[in-house]
N, C-alpha and C positions, 0 to 999 in steps of 0.2 A: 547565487553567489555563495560560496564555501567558507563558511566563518571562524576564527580561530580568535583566542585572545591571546594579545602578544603587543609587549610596549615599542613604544617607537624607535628603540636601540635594537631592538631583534629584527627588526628590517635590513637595518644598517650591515651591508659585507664590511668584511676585514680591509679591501682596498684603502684604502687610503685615499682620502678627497684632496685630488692635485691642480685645482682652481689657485690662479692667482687669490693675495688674498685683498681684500675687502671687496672680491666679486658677487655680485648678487644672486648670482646662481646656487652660493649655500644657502638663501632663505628657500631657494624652491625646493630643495633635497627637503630642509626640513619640514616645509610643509607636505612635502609629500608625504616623508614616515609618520607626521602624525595622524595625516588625513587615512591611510592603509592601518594604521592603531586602531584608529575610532569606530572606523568601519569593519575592523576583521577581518579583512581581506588575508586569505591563505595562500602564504607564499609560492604553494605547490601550484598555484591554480591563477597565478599571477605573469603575467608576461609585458617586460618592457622592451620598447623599440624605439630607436634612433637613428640619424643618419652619422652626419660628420660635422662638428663643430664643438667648440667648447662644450654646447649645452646636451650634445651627442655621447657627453660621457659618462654623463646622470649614471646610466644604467648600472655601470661597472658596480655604482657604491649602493646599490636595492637590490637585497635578497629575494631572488623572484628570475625566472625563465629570460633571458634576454636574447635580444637581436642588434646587430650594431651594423647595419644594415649601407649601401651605396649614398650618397651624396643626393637628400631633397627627396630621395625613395621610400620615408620610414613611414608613410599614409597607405601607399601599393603593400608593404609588405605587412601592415598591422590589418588592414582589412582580406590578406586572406587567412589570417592568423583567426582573428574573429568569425570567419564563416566557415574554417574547419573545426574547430573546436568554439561553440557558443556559451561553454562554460566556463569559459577562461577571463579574467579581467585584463583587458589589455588596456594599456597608457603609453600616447606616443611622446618623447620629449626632442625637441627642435630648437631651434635658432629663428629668428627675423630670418636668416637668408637662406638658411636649410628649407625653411619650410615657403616664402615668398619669394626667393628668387629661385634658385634652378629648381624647387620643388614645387613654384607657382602654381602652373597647370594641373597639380595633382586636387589643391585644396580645395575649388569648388565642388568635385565629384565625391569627395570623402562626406563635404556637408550635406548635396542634392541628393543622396542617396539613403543619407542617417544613419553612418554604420554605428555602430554599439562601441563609441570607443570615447578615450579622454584624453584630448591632444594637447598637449602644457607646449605653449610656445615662450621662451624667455629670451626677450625679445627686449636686447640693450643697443639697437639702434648702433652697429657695429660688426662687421666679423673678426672674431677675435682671436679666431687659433689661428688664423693666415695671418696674424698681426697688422691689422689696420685699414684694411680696406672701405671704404660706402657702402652701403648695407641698403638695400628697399624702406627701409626704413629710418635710415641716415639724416637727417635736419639737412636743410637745402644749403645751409653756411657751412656747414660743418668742414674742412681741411682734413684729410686723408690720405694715406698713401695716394691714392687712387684718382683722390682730388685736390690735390696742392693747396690748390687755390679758392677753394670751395668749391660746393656742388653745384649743379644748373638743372637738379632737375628737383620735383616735390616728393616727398618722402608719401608712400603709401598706410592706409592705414588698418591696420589687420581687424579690428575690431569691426568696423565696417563693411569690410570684404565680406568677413563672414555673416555679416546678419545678412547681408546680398543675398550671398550663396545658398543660404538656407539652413544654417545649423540648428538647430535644435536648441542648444543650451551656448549663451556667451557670455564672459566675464570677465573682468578685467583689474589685476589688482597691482601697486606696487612690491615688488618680492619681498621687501623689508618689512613689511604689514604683513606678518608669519599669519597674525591672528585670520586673516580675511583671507589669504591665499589659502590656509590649512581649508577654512570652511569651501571657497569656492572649486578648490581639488575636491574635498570628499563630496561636496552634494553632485559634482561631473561625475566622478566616478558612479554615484547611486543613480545618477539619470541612464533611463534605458535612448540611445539614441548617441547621435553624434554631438558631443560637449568639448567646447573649445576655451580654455583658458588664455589669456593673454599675459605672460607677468613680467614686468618693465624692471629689466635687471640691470644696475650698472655694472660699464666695465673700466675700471678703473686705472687700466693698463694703455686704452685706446680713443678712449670716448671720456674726456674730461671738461665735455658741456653734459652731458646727462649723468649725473653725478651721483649720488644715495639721495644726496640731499636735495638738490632739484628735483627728482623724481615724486620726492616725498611731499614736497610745497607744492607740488603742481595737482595735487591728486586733488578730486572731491568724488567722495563718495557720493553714490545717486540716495535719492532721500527716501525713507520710510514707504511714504506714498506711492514709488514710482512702481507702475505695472509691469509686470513683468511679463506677461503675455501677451501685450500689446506692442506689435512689430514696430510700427510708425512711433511708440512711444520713443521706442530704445535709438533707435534712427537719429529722433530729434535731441533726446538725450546726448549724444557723439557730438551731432552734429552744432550742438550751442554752444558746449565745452572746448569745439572748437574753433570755434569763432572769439570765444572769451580768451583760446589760450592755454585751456586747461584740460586735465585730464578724468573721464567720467571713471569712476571703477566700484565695485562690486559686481552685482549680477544684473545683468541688463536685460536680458530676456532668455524665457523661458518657454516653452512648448515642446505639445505630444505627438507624434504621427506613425505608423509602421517604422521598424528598423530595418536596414536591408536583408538581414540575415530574416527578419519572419515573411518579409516576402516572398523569400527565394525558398522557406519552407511552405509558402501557399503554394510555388507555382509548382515545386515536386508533388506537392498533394495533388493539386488538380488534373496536372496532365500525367503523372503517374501513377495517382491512384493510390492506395493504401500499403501498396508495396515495401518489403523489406529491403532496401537498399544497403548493403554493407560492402565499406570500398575494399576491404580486406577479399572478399566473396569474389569482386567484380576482380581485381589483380589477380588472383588465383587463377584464374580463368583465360588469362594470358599468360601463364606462365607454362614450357615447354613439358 
């Protein structure tokens, strides 16, 4: 990784941040410019990607390479970002429905695979640029454009999906807790592997059961003790929390295995051999 020193303001583009306001989505910005401070992450060498949704717009305001990529697509289009260029820090930023519903199918294969990336989902239980619809993760009462009369189905739960799936790194914090997001951002980005944040952003425009304030009563941090490499730990962790009602967050688990990008550099190795490979060489070669 390419290191530069540079305060959390030098991240920040000239854009202007056009979030409704007491939206939770400004704690993740901020945690993010300070998580890319601490760690020196060099802008030139930095690339963020999005789909479409409120939380799709992150990118505009982080100085650094962006992509604003098709609807539920910013997983397909950050992993092949990452395995043409390995030197680049990519960060995917989502939505609950960017990334769970039309981009559902993408996220097991992003985790089963381990690309080298750090996917911030802010995830306020709503979609909120379409103004009000049921979200995959909508509360089953909840009334909505969508659902008048409340919902009939169960809200899914991203944090668990992905220890399914197999991520590598998951954690989960509320957005208003800078302090805990900042940390759970930078040590994802420093993990080599697929690292999935989760952070519970109100939207205060569409979703006025999950509020700053609820989000923040509801939280418990998992305790000192708890293992972080122990899968069944983290499982049962989610799974007590919600039975009680409540929300587990910090870092829940932890582990190492191949990322996809060094496997696909074994398998050039092995069946190619030592070869000099340059795509610039191989295009030339097609050209009239």
């Amino acid at each position: 990784m390419h290191k530069v020193e540079l305060k959390p303001k030098d991240y920040k583009t000239d854009t202007p941040s056009f979030w409704c306001a007491g939206c939770g989505h400004y704690g993740v910005l901020t945690g993010l410019l300070r998580s890319l401070s601490e760690i020196g992450v060099d802008p030139n060498y930095l690339v963020s990607v999005s789909g479409i949704g409120c939380s799709s717009r992150l990118p505009y305001f982080v100085n650094s390479y962006k992509m604003h990529t098709l609807h539920g697509r910013a997983g397909p289009v950050a992993t092949g970002v990452q395995l043409a260029r390995t030197d680049l820090s990519v960060v995917v930023t989502g939505g609950d429905g960017d990334g769970f519903s039309i981009g559902g199918g993408h996220m097991p294969h992003l985790a089963r695979k381990n690309v080298n990336m750090t996917y911030i989902m802010m995830d306020n239980h709503v979609y909120g640029l379409t103004k009000g619809q049921c979200s995959p993760t909508s509360r089953t009462e909840m009334k909505t454009t969508t659902t008048p009369y409340g919902g009939v189905e169960e809200p899914l739960d991203p944090v668990m999906y992905m220890l399914t799936y197999g991520a590598t790194y998951v954690g989960q914090a509320f957005a208003g807790n800078v302090k805990l997001a900042t940390q759970l951002i930078k040590d994802g980005m420093e993990h080599k592997g697929f690292a999935f944040i989760n952070l519970l952003s109100q939207c205060p425009s569409f979703n006025n059961i999950d509020t700053a304030q609820a989000f923040k009563d509801a939280c418990d941090q998992v305790s000192d003790g708890h293992d972080v490499s122990d899968l069944s730990a983290a499982m049962n962790a989610v799974n007590a929390a919600k039975q009680a009602c409540r929300i587990p967050t910090g870092l829940l688990y932890k582990t190492e295995r191949p990322t996809l990008d060094e496997r696909m550099a074994e398998l050039v190795k092995r069946v190619g051999g030592h070869k000099d490979y340059d795509l610039r060489k191989i295009i030339d070669l097609a050209r009239p």
